[in-house]
Each structure stands twice: as C-alpha cells, then as structure tokens.
C-alpha positions, -999 to +999 in steps of 0.1 A: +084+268+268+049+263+283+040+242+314+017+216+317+001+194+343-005+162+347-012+141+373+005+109+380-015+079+390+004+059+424-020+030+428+007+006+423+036+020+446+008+026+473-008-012+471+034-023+472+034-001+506+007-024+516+018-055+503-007-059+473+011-072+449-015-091+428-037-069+407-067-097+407-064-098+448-081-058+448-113-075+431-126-090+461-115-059+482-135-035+458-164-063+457-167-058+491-177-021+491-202-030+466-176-016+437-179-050+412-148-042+385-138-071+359-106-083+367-087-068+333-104-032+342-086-037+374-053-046+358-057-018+332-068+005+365-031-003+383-008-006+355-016+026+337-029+061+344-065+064+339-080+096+321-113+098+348-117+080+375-152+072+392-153+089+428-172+053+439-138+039+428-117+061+446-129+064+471-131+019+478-097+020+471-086+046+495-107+030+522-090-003+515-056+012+512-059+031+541-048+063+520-060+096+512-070+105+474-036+130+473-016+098+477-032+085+447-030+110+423-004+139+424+003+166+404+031+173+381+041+202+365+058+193+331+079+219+309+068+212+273+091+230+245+075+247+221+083+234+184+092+262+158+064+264+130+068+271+095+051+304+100+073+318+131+110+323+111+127+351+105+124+356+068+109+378+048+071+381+051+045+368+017+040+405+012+075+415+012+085+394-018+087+407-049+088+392-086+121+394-106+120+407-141+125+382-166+149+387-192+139+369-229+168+361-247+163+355-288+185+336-305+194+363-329+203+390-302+227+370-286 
C-alpha cells in the first residue's frame, strides 16, 4: 500500500457557513477586488476541486469569506493499494523454464 495526498477543495461548505448559497452571487464579490471570473468558471471553481488555483483568486475569496487559505484547501492522506502486475507472481522466472523433448511417433512404430 502507498500513501497519497490530495487536497480537498471546501469552497462550498465554507460559503454555506456564510450563507452563500448561489454560485453566480461570488461574481460580483470577486468583481469587486478587481478578480473578473465568468460566471460558469465560478460554478466550475465551487462545485469541483480545481487542479491550480491563481493566488489572485485565493486570496479574493478568503478576504470575502472571512477565511484563511487552510480552510479552503486541506490536506488528505489517502492509502492507495497497490495492484499485482503480471511480472510480480510467484512463478517460475523466463530463464528458469525449460523446453520439453518432443517425442515423434510414426505410424509404423506404434
């Protein structure tokens, strides 16, 4: 098993603790401190977790959230098993396996 991090993305639970519900209400907000975002880049922005994030962008909406950047993004360690591959079994190695004689029957030697 290996571990992995990834950081979870709590825009939405943190805008619900303020009572932002509406995703197209944050436009004005970031317009404000000169962030201009299209509405759907805001939608896609709250609804799922973005690879990168623009520190211009975080740092509007922690201003108007009245947050700190560790309440938007956390870290989590995940435990990812490791799948077997076709090389890792226990058999015999390539250069452990040897050819079996073949045996030529004729038809007259029974």
């Amino acid at each position: 098993m290996t571990k992995r991090i990834v950081m979870q993305w709590n825009l939405r639970q943190v805008m619900a603790a303020r009572g932002i519900f509406q995703t197209s209400d944050l436009v004005p907000m970031l317009a404000e401190r000169d962030v201009h975002l299209s509405r759907q880049f805001v939608h896609r922005l709250v609804t799922k977790t973005p690879q990168r994030v623009n520190m211009e962008v975080l740092a509007a909406l922690c201003d108007l959230l009245d947050c700190e950047p560790n309440d938007l993004l956390q870290p989590v360690v995940e435990t990812v098993k490791v799948a077997k591959t076709a090389g890792t079994d226990a058999g015999p190695g390539i250069g452990d396996l040897r050819p079996i004689r073949a045996k030529i029957r004729r038809p007259h030697e029974g």
